[in-house]
C-alpha positions as CSV (number, residue, x, y, z in Angstrom):
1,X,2.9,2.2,31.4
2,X,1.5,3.4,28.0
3,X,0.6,1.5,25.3
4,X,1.2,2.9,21.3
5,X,-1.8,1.4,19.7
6,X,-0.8,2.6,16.3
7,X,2.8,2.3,15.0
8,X,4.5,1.4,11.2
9,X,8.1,-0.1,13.0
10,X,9.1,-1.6,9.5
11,X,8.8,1.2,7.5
12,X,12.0,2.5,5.7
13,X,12.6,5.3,8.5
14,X,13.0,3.0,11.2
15,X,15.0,0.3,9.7
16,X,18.7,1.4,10.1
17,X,17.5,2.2,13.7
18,X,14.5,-0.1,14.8
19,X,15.8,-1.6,17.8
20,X,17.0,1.8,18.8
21,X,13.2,3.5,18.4
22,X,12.2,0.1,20.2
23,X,14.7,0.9,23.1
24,X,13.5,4.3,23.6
25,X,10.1,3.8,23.4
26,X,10.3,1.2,26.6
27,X,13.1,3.6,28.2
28,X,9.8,6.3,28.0
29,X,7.5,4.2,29.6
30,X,5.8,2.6,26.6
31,X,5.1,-0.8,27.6
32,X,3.5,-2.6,24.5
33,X,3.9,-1.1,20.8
34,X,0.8,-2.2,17.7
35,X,3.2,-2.3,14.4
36,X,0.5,-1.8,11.5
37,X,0.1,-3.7,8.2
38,X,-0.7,-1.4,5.0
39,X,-0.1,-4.2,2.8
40,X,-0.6,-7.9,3.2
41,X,2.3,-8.4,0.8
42,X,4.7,-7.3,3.3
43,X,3.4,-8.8,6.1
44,X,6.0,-10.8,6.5
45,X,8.2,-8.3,7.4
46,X,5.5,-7.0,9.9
47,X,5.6,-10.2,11.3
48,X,9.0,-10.0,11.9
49,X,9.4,-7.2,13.8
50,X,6.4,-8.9,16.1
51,X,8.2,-12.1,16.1
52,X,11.0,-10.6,17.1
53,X,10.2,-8.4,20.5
54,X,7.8,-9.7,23.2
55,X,6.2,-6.2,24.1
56,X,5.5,-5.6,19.6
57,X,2.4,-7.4,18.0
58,X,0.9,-6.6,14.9
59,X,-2.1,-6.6,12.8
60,X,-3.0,-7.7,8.8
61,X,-4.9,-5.6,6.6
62,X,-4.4,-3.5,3.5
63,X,-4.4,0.2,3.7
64,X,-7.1,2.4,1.6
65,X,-4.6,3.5,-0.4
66,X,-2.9,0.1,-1.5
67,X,-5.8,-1.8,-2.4
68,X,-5.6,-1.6,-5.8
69,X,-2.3,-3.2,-5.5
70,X,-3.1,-6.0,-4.0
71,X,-6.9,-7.2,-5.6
72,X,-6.1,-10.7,-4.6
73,X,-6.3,-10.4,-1.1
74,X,-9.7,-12.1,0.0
75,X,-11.5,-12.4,3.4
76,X,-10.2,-16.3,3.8
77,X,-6.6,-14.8,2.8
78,X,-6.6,-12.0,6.0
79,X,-8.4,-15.0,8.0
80,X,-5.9,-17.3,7.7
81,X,-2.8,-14.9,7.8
82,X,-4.3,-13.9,11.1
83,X,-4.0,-17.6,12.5
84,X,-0.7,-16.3,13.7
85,X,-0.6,-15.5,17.3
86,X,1.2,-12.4,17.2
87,X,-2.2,-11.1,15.0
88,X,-4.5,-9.3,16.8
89,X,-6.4,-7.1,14.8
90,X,-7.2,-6.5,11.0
91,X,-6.2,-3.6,8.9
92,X,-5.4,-0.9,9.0
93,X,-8.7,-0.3,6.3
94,X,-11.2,2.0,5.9
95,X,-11.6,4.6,3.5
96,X,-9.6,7.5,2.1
97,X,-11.7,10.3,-0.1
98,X,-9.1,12.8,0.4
99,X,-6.5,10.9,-1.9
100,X,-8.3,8.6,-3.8
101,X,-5.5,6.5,-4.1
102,X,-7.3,3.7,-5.0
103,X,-10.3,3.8,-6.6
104,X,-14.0,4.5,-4.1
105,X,-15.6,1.1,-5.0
106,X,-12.5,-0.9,-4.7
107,X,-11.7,0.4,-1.7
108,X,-15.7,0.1,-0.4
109,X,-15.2,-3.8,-1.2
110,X,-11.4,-4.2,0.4
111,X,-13.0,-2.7,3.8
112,X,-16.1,-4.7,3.5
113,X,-13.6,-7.9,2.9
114,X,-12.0,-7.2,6.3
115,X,-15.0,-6.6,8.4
116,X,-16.0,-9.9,7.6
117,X,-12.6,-11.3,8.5
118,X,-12.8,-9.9,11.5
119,X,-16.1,-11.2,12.3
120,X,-15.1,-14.4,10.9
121,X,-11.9,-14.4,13.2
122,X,-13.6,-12.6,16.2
123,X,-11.1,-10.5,16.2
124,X,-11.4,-6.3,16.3
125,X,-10.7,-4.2,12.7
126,X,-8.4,-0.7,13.0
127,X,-10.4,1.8,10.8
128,X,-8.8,4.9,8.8
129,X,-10.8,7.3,7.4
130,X,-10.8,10.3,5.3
131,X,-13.4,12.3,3.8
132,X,-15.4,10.0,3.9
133,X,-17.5,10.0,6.8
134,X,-20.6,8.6,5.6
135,X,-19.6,5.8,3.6
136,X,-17.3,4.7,6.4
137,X,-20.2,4.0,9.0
138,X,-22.8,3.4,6.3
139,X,-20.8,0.6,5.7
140,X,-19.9,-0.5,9.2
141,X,-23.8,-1.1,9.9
142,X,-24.3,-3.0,7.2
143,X,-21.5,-5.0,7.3
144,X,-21.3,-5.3,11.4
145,X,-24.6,-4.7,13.0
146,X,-25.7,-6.5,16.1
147,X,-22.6,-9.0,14.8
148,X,-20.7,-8.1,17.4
149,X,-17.5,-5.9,15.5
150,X,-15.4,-4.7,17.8
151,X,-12.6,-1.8,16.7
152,X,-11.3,1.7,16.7
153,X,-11.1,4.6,14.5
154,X,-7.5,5.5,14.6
155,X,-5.7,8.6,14.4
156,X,-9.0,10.7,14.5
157,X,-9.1,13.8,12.9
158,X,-12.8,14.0,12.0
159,X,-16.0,15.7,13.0
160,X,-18.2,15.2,16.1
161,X,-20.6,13.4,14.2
162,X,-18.9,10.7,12.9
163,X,-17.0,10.3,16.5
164,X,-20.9,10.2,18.4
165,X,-21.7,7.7,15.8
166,X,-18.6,5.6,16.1
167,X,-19.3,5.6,19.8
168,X,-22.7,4.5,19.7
169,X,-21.8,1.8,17.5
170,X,-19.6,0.7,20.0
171,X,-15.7,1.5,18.8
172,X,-13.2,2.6,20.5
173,X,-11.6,6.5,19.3
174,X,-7.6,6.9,19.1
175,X,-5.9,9.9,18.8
176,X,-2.8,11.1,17.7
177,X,-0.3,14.2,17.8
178,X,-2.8,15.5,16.0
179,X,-4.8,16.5,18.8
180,X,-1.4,18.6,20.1
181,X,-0.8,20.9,17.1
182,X,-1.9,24.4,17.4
183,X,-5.2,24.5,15.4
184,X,-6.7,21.8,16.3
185,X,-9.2,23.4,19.5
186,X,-12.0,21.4,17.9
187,X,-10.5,17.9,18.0
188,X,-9.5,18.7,21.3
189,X,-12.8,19.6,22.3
190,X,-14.0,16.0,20.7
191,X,-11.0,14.3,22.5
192,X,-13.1,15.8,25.9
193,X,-16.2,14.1,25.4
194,X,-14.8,10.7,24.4
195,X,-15.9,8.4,27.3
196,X,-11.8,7.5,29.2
197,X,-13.3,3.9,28.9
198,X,-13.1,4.0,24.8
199,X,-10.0,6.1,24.4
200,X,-6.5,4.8,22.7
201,X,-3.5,6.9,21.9
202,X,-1.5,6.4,19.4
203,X,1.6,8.0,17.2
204,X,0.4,6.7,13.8
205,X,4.7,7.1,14.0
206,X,6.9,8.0,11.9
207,X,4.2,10.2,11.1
208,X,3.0,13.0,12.6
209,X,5.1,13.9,15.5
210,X,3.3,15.4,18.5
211,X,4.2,18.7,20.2
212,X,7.1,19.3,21.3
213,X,8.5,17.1,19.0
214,X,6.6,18.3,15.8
215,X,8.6,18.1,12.8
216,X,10.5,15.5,13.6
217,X,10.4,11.9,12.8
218,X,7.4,10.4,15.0
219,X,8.0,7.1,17.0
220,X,6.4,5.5,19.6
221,X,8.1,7.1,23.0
222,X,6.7,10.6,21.7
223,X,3.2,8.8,23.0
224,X,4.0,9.9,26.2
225,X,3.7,13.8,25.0
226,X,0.1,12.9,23.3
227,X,-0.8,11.2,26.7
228,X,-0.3,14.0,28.7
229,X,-2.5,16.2,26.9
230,X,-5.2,13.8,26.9
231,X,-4.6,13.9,30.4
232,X,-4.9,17.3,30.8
233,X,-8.2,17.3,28.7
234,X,-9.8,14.7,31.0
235,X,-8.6,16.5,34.0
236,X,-5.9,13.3,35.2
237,X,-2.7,12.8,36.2
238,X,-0.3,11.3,33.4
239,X,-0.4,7.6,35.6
240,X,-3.8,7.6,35.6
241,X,-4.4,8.4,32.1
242,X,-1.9,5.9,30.8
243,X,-3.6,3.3,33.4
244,X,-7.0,3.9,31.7
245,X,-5.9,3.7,28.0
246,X,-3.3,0.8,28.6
247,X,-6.5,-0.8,29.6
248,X,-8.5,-0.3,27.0
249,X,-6.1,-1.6,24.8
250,X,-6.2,-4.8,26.2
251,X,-9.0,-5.3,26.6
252,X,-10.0,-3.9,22.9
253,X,-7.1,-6.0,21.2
254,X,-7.4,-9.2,23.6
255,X,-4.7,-11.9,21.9
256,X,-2.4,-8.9,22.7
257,X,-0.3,-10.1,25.8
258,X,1.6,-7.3,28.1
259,X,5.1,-8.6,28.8
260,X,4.7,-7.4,32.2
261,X,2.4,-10.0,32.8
């Protein structure tokens, strides 16, 4: 089975059709789906969704973008939203430079704010980032350093540099349909050297549909087509690929139970 480590089931796309997306993604194999929070003020509808399907949890964070929306939202806020057991990771948060949708230094202190949650909660932190390479780890040693974080740079579209350095600090690298499209030889050649023990996949859906699909609306059974170039890359077959990743979500996002166990 596959697991789609990155997913947004509540946005507006997916709600006339949720359980439908839901359906197909098991139909395809897809055995546990991560919905993602981008605001804590709709949580509850993230929750929901969770709540709502044994193979769906579902993390608590604020997006980059959104955090000057939501300047209340403290570390003892995410902390105790994530008391919930369908919780098992924080974000997604990080840093976007490419937007600047919120402004640099509120966003540097929203990301700071969930690191320490999930210290604080022991539980791992989903990282986006954008053009902003530096900051991004700059601010994960100072925040998480020899403190044990545990997470994953999602969706990664960046350089070499920042993925070596993400690895040595210990996080795990997901990729998207991204690493399908055309023009992308150089992620793929990063997507190579990524250890199979610290990989994810992931559709970021209903973003970003992989190829064959591209252009469509994303959701979580198009995994299956990411997979199987990942496989390719690492030189497996599709079952043992999904084995290895499906793994290393688990054992990454560990309050995350597989319904088929």
């Amino acid at each position: 089975m596959l697991v789609d480590s990155h997913c947004h089931l509540e946005f507006p796309e997916f709600l006339p059709q949720q359980e439908a997306v839901i359906a197909r993604a098991r139909a395809a194999g897809v055995g546990h789906m991560l919905t993602i929070s981008t605001r804590v003020r709709r949580f509850e509808e993230i929750r929901a969704v969770a709540e709502a399907h044994e193979d769906v949890s579902c993390s608590l964070g604020t997006h980059p973008h959104h955090v000057a929306e939501e300047p209340e939202v403290t570390t003892e806020m995410l902390v105790d939203g994530a008391r919930h057991p369908k919780v098992v990771a924080f974000g997604e948060t990080g840093l976007d430079y490419y937007y600047d949708n919120s402004p640099r230094e509120m966003q540097q202190e929203g990301f700071r704010r969930h690191i320490r949650a999930a210290l604080e909660a022991e539980l791992p932190i989903i990282v986006h980032t954008r053009d902003a390479e530096e900051d991004t780890m700059a601010i994960l040693r100072e925040e998480g350093r020899g403190a044990g974080l545990k997470g994953v740079l999602h969706c990664f579209s960046s350089s070499r540099k920042l993925a070596e350095e993400a690895l040595d600090f210990g996080f795990h690298i997901s990729f998207s349909g991204i690493v399908t499209f055309k023009k992308s030889d150089e992620l793929r050649d990063i997507a190579r050297m990524v250890p199979l023990e610290r990989l994810l996949v992931e559709t970021d859906a209903p973003f970003l549909a992989p190829v064959p699909k591209r252009g469509q609306t994303n959701e979580p059974s198009f995994v299956v087509h990411t997979a199987r170039l990942l496989a390719e890359l690492h030189g497996l077959a599709p079952e043992a690929l999904a084995d290895r990743t499906t793994a290393n979500f688990f054992g990454l996002f560990s309050r995350a139970k597989p319904a088929f166990a």
